[in-house]
VOPAFI-730552 format. One line per 3 residues: number of its first residue (from 0); for each residue x, y, z of N, C-alpha, C. Coordinates in nm, 3 decimals, decimal comma. Example, Ala and Ser with C-alpha at 12.3 -4.5 7.8 and 13.67 -1.06 7.14 Angstrom:
// residues 2
0 = 1,319 -0,569 0,780 1,230 -0,450 0,780 1,320 -0,330 0,780 ~ 1,285 -0,225 0,708 1,367 -0,106 0,714 1,290 0,003 0,787
// end
This chain:
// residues 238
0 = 15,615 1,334 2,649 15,700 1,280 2,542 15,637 1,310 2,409 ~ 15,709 1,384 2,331 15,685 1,413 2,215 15,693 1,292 2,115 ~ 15,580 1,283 1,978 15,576 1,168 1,895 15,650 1,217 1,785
3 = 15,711 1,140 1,738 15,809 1,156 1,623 15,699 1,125 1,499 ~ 15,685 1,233 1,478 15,621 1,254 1,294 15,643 1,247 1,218 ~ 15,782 1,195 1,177 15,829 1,195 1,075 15,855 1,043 1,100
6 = 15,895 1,005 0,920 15,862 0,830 0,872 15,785 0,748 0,919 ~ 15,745 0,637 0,940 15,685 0,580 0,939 15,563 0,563 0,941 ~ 15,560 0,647 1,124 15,450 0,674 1,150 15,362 0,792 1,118
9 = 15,378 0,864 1,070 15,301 0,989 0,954 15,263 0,897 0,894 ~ 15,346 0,816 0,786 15,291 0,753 0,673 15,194 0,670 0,739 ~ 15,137 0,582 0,816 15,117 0,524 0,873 14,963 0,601 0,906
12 = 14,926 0,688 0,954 14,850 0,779 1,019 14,790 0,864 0,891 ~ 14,872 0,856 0,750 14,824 0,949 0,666 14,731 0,826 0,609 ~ 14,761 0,687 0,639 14,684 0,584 0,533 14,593 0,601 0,612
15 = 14,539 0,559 0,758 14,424 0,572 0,836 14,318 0,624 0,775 ~ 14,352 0,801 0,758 14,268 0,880 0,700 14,204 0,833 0,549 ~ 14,286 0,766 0,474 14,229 0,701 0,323 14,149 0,612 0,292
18 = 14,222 0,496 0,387 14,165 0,374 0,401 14,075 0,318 0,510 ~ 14,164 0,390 0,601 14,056 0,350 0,737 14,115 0,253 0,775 ~ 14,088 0,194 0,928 14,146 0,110 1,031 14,122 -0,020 0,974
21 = 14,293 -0,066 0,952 14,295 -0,192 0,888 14,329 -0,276 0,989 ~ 14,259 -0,409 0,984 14,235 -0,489 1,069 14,335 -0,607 1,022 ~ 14,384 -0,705 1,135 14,469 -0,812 1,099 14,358 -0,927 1,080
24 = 14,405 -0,980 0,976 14,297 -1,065 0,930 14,350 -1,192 1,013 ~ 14,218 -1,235 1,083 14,223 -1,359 1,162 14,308 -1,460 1,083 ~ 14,231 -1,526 0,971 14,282 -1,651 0,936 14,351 -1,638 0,802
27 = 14,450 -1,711 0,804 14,523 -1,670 0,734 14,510 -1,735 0,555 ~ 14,447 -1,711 0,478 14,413 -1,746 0,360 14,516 -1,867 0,258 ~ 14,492 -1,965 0,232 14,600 -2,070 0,176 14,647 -1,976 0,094
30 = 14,774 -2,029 0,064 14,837 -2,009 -0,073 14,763 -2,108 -0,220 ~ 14,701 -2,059 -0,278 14,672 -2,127 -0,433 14,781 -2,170 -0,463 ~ 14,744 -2,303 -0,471 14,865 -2,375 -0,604 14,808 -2,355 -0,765
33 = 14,962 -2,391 -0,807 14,957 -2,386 -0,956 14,865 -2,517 -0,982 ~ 14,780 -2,473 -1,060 14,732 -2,561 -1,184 14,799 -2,645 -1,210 ~ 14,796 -2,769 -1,189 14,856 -2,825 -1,291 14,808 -2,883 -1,441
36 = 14,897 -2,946 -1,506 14,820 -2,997 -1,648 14,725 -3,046 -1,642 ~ 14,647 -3,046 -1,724 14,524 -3,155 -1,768 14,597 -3,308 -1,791 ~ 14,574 -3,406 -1,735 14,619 -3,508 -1,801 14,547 -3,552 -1,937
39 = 14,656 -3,613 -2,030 14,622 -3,664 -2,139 14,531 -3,804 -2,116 ~ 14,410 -3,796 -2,219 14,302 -3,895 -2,161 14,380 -4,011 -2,311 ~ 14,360 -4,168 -2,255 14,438 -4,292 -2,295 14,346 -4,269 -2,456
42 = 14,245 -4,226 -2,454 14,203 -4,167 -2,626 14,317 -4,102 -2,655 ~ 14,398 -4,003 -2,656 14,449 -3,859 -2,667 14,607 -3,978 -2,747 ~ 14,605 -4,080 -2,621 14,754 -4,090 -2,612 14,740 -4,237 -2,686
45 = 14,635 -4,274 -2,746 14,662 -4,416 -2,833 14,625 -4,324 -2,979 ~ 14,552 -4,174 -2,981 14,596 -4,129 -3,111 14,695 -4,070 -3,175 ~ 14,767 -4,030 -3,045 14,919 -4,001 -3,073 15,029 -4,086 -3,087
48 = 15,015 -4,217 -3,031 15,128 -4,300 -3,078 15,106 -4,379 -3,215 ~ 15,231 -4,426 -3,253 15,228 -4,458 -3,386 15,142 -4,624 -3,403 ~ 15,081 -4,612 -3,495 14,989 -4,752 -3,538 15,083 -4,846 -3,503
51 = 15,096 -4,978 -3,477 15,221 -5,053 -3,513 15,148 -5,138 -3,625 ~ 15,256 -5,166 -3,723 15,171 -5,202 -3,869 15,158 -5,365 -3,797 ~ 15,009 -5,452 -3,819 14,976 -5,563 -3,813 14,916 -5,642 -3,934
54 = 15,036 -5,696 -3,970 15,024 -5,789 -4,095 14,892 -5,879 -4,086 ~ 14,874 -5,894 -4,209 14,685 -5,986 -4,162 14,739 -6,090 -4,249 ~ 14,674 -6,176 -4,179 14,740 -6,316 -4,235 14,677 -6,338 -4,327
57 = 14,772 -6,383 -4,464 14,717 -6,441 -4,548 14,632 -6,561 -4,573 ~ 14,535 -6,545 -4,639 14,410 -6,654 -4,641 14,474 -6,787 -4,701 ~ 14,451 -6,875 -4,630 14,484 -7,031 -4,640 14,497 -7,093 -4,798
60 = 14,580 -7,061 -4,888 14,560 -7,147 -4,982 14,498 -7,271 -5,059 ~ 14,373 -7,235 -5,091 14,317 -7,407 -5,150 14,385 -7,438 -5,172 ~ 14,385 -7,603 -5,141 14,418 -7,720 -5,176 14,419 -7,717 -5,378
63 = 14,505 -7,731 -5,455 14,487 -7,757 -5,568 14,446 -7,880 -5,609 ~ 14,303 -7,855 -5,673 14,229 -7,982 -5,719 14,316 -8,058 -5,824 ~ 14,280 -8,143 -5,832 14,355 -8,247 -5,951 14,292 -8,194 -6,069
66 = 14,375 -8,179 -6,167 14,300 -8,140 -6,302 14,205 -8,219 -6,347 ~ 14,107 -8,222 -6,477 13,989 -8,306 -6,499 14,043 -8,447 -6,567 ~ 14,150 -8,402 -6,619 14,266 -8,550 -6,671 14,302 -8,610 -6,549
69 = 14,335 -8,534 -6,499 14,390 -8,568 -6,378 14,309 -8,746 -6,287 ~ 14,215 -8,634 -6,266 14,034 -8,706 -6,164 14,022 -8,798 -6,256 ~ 13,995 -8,791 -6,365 13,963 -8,918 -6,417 14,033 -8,950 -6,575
72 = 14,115 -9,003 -6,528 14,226 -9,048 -6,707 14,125 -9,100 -6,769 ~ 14,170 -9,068 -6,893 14,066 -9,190 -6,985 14,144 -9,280 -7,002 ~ 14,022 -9,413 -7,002 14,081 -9,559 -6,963 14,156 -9,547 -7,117
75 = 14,203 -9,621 -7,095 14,287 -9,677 -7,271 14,171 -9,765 -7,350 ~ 14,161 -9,750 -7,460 14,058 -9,801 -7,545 14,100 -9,961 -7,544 ~ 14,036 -10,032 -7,561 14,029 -10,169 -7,530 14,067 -10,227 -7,678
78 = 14,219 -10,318 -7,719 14,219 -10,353 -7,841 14,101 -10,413 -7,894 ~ 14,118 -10,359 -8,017 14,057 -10,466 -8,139 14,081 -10,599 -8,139 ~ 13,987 -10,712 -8,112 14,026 -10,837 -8,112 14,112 -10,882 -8,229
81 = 14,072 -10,777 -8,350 14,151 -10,852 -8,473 14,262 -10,813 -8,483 ~ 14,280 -10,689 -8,389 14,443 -10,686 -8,392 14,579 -10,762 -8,283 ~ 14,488 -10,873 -8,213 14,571 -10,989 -8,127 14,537 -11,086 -8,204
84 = 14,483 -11,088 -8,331 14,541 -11,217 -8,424 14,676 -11,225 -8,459 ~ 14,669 -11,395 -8,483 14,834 -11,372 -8,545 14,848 -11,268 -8,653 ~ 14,995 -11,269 -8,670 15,057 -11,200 -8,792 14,997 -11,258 -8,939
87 = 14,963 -11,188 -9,033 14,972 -11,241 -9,125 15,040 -11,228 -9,310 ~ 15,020 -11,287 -9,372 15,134 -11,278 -9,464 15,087 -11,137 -9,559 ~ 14,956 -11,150 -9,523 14,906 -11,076 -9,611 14,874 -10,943 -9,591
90 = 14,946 -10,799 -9,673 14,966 -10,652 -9,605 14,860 -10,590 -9,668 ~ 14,785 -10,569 -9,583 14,648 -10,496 -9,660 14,640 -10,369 -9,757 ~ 14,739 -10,296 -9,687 14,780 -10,223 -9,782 14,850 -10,184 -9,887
93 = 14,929 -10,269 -9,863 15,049 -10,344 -10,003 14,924 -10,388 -10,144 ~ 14,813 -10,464 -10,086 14,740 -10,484 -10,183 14,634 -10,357 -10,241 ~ 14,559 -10,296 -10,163 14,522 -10,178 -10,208 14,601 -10,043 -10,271
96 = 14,728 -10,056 -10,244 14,855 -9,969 -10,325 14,808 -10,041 -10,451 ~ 14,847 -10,183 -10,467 14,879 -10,246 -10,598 14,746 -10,215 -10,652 ~ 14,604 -10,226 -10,584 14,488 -10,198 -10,705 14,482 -10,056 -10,746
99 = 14,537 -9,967 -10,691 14,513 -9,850 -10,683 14,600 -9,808 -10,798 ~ 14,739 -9,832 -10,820 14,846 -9,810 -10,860 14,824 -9,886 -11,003 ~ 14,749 -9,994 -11,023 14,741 -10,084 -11,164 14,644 -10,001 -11,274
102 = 14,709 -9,973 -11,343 14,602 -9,871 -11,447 14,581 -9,994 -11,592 ~ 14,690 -10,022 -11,623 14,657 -10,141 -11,758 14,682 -10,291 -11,723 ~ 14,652 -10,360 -11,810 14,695 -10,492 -11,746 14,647 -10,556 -11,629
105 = 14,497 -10,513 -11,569 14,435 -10,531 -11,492 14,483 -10,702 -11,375 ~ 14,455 -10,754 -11,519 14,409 -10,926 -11,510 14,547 -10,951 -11,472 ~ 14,630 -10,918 -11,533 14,760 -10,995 -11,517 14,875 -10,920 -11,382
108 = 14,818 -10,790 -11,409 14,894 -10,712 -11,230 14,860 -10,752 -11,125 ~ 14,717 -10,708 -11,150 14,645 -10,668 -11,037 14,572 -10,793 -10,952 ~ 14,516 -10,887 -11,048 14,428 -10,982 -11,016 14,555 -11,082 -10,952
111 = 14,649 -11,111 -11,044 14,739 -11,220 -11,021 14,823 -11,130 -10,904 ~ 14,875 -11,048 -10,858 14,876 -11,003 -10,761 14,838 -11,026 -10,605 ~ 14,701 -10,996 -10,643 14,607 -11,052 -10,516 14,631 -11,154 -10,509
114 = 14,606 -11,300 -10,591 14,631 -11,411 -10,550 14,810 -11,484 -10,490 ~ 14,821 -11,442 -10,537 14,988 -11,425 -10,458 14,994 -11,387 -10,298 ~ 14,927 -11,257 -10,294 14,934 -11,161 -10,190 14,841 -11,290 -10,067
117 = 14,727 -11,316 -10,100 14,568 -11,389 -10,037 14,667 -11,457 -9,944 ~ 14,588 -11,440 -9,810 14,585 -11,553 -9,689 14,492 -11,613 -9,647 ~ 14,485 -11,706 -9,676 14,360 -11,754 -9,667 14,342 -11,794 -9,529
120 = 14,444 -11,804 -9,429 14,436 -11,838 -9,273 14,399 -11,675 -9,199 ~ 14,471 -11,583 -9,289 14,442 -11,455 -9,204 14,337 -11,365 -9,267 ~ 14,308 -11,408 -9,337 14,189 -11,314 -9,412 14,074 -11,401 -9,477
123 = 13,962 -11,358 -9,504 13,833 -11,427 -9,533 13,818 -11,368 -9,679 ~ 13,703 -11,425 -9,752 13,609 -11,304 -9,876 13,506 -11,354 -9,845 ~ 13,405 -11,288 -9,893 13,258 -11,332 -9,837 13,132 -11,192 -9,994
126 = 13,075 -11,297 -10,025 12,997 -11,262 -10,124 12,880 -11,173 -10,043 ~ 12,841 -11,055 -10,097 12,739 -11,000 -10,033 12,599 -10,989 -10,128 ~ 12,496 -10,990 -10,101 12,346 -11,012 -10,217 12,233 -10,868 -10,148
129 = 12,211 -10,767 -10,201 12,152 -10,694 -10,162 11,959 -10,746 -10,104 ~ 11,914 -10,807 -10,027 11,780 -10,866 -10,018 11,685 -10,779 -10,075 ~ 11,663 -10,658 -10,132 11,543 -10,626 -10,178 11,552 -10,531 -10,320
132 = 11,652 -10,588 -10,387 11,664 -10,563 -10,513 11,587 -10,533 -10,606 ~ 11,464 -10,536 -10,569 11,315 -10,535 -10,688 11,271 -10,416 -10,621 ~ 11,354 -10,346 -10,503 11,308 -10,222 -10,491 11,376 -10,129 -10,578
135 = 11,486 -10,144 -10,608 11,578 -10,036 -10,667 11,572 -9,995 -10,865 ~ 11,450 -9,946 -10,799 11,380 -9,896 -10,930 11,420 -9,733 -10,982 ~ 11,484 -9,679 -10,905 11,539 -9,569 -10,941 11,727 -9,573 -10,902
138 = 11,746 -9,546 -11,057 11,920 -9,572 -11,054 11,992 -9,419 -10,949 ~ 11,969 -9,336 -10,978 12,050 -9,280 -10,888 12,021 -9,287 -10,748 ~ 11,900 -9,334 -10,703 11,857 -9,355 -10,539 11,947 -9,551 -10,522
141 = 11,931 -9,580 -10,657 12,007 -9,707 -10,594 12,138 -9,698 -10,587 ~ 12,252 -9,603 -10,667 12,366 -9,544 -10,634 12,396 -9,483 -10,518 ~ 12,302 -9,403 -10,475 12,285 -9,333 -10,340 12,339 -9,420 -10,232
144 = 12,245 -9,546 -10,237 12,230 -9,625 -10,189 12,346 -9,716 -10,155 ~ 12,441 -9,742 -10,210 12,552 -9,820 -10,229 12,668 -9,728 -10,136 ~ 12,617 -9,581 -10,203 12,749 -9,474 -10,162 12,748 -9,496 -10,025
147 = 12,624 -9,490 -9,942 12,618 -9,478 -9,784 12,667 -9,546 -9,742 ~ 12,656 -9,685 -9,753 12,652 -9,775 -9,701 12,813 -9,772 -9,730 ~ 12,900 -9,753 -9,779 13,062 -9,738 -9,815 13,082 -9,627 -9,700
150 = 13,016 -9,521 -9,724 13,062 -9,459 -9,552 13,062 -9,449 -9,460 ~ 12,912 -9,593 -9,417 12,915 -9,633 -9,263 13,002 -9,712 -9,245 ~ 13,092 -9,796 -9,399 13,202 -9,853 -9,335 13,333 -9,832 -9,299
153 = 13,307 -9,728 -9,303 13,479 -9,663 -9,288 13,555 -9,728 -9,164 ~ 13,470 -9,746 -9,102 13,523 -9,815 -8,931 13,589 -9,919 -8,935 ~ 13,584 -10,010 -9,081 13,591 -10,125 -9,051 13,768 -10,111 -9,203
156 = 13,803 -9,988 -9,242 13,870 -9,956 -9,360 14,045 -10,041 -9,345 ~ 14,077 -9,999 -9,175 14,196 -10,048 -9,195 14,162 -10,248 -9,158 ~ 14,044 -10,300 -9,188 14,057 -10,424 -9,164 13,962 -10,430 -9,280
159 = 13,925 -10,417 -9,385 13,855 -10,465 -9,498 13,922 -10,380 -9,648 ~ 13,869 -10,448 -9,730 13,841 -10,415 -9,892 13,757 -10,481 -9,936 ~ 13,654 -10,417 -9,991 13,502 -10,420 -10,052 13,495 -10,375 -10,211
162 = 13,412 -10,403 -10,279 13,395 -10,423 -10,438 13,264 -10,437 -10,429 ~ 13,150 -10,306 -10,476 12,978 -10,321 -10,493 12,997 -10,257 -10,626 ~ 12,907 -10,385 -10,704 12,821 -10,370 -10,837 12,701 -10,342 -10,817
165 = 12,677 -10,242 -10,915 12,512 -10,197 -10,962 12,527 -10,326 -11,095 ~ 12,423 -10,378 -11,074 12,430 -10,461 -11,177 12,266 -10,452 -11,267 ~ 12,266 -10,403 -11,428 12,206 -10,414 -11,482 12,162 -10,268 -11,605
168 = 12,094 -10,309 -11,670 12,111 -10,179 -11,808 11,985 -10,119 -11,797 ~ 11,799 -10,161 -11,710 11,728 -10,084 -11,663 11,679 -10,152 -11,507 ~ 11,579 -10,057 -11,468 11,605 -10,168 -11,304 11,487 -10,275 -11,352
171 = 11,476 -10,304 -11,286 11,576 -10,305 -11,071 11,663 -10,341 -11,093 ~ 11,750 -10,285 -11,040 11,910 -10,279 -11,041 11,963 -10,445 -10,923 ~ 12,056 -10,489 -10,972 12,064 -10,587 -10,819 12,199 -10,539 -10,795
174 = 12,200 -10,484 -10,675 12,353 -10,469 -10,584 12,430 -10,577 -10,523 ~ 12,499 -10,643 -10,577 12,595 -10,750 -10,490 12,768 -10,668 -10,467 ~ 12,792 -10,760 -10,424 12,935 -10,733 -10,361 13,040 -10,824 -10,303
177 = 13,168 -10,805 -10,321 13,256 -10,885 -10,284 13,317 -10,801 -10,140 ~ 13,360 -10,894 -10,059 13,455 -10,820 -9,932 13,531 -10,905 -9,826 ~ 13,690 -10,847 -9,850 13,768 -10,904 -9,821 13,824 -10,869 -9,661
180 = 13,756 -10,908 -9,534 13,805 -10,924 -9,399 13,931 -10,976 -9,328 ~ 13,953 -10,888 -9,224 14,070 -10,948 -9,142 13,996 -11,072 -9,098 ~ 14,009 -11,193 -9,025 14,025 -11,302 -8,990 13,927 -11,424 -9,050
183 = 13,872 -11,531 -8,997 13,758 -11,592 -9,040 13,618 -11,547 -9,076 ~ 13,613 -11,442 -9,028 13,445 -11,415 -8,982 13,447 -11,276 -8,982 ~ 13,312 -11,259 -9,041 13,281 -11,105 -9,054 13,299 -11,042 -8,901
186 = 13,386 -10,945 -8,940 13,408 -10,866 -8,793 13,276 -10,834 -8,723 ~ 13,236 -10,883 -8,564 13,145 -10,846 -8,490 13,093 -10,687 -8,486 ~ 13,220 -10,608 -8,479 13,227 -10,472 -8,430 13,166 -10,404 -8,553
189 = 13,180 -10,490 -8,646 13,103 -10,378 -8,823 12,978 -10,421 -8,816 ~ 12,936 -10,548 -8,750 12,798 -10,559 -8,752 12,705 -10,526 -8,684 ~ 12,758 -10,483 -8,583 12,712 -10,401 -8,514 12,711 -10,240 -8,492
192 = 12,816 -10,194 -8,584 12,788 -10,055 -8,578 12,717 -10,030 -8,759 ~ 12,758 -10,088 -8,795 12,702 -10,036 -8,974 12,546 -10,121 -8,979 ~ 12,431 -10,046 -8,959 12,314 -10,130 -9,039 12,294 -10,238 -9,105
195 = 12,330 -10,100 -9,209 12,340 -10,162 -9,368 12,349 -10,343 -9,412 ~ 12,467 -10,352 -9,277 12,547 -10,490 -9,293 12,390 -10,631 -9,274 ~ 12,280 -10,561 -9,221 12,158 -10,666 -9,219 12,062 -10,641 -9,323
198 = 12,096 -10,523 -9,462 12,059 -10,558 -9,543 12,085 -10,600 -9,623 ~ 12,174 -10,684 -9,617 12,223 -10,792 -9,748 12,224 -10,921 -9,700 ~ 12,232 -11,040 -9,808 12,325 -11,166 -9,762 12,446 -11,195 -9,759
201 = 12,509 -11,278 -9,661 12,650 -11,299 -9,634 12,683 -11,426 -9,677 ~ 12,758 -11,474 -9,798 12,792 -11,609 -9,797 12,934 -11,600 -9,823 ~ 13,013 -11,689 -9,716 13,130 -11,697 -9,732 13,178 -11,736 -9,846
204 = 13,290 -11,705 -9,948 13,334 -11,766 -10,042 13,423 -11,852 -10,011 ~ 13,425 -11,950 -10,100 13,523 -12,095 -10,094 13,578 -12,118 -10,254 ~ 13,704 -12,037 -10,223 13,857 -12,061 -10,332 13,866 -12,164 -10,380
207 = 13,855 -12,291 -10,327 13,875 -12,418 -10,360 13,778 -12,435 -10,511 ~ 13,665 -12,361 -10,512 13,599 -12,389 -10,613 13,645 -12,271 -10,720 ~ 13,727 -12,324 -10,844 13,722 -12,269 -10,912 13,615 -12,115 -10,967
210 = 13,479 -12,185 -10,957 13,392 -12,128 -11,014 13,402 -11,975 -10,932 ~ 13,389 -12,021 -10,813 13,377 -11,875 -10,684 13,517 -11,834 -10,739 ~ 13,628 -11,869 -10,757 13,747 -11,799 -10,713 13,746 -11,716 -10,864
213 = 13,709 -11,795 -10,936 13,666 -11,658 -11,074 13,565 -11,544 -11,039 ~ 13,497 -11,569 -10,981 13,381 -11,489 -10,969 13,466 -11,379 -10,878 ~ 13,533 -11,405 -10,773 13,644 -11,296 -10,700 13,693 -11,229 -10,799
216 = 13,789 -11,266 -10,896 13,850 -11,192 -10,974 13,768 -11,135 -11,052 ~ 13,708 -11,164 -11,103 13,558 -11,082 -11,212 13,539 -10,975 -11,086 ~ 13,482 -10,997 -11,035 13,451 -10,880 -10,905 13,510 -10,799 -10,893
219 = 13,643 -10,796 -10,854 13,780 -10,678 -10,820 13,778 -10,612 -10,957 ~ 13,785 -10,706 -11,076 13,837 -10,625 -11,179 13,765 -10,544 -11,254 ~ 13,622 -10,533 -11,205 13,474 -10,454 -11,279 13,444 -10,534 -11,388
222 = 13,486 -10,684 -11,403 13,469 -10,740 -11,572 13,332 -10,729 -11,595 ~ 13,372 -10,681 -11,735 13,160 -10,665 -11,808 13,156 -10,713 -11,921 ~ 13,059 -10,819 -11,968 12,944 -10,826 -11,877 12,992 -10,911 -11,784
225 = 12,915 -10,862 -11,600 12,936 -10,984 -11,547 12,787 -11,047 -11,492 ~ 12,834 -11,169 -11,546 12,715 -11,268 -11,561 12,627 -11,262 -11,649 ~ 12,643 -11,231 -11,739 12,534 -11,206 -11,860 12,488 -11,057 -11,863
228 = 12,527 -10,976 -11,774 12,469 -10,859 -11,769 12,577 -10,744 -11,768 ~ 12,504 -10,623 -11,822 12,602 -10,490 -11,794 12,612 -10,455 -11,661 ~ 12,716 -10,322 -11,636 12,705 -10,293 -11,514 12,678 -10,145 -11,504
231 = 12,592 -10,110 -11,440 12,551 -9,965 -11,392 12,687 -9,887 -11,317 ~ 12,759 -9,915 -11,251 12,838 -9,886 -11,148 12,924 -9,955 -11,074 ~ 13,051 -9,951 -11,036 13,079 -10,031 -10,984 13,185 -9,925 -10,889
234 = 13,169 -9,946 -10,732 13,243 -9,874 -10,622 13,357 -9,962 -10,548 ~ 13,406 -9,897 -10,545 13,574 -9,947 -10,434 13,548 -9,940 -10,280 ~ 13,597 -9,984 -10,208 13,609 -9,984 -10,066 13,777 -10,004 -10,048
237 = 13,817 -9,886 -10,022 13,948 -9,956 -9,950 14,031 -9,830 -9,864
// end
């Protein structure tokens, strides 16, 4: 039996010679799978999703302190005893207008005035005597002297009117004075804040006696001479 040489087996017989006797391979080699992806690592995939915005809580509001008025009011000032006295007839300032306002006619405006105006239940006068008068050997230190003592009383302005003489033509000068108070008695609160008020004497005046109640009016009105003597100066309080 003749072999058929043609197709297959030629071709077949021509590879022999090239390649040489190919053998069936025993075992049969897997198929490789595809690769698959890399998985995305939970880093990869919390930098790829979007932030979600997280509001931060706002910080707790202090408490608002009480203002410093607030914490502590100021107490209310404690009246003036002399202003829970009764009423009285007499307008303190009605009378210091009128001395202020009297330019002529002193005696007959001004003086007779006051006595009209005077309460003698709501208001006092009281003579004042400077105690060391044999010091005031120099006139403008004893003017000095008078002036101050008018501006430690300012405290006492809406409850007094005062009248200080320099009295005399070389020294020692003697400083007295007249002064007219809200109630019986020299206000506590001036004697205790003004010095001054323990360097003099205090004698109440008494109206009833003619003699004093002239000596008031001589006083207010600067009359000179008073008492036998000139006057160096004479200052207002009111």
């Amino acid at each position: 039996m003749l072999r058929d040489t043609s197709g297959p087996w030629l071709i077949n017989q021509m590879s022999k010679k090239v390649v040489g006797e190919v053998k069936q391979a025993e075992v049969v080699a897997p198929i490789a799978k595809k690769p698959s992806p890399p998985k995305e690592s939970a880093k990869t995939k919390a930098k790829e999703e979007p932030k979600k915005e997280v509001k931060e809580k706002e910080p707790a509001k202090p408490k608002a302190e009480p203002a410093a008025d607030e914490e502590e009011a100021p107490k209310p000032k404690p009246k003036n005893p002399l202003d829970l006295l009764p009423p009285s007839k007499m307008v303190l300032d009605d009378w210091k207008r009128l001395y202020s306002n009297t330019k002529t006619n002193f005696r007959e405006v001004a003086i007779k005035g006051f006595w009209e105006m005077y309460d003698p239940e709501g208001y006092s006068l009281w003579f004042c005597n400077y105690k060391y008068n044999d010091e005031n050997t120099v006139s403008f230190v004893t003017l000095n002297k008078v002036g101050g003592f008018l501006q430690r009383m300012d405290l006492a302005r809406k409850y007094a009117f005062g009248k200080m003489l320099v009295i005399g033509s070389e020294p020692p000068y003697k400083v007295q004075g007249l002064w007219l108070f809200r109630g019986q008695e020299i206000p506590q609160f001036i004697m205790d804040e003004c010095y001054d008020m323990e360097l003099y004497e205090w004698t109440k005046a008494d109206i009833s006696d003619e003699a004093q109640k002239e000596r008031v009016s001589q006083m207010i009105e600067d009359a000179e001479p008073f008492e036998g003597e000139a006057l160096l100066d004479a200052k207002c309080f009111k």
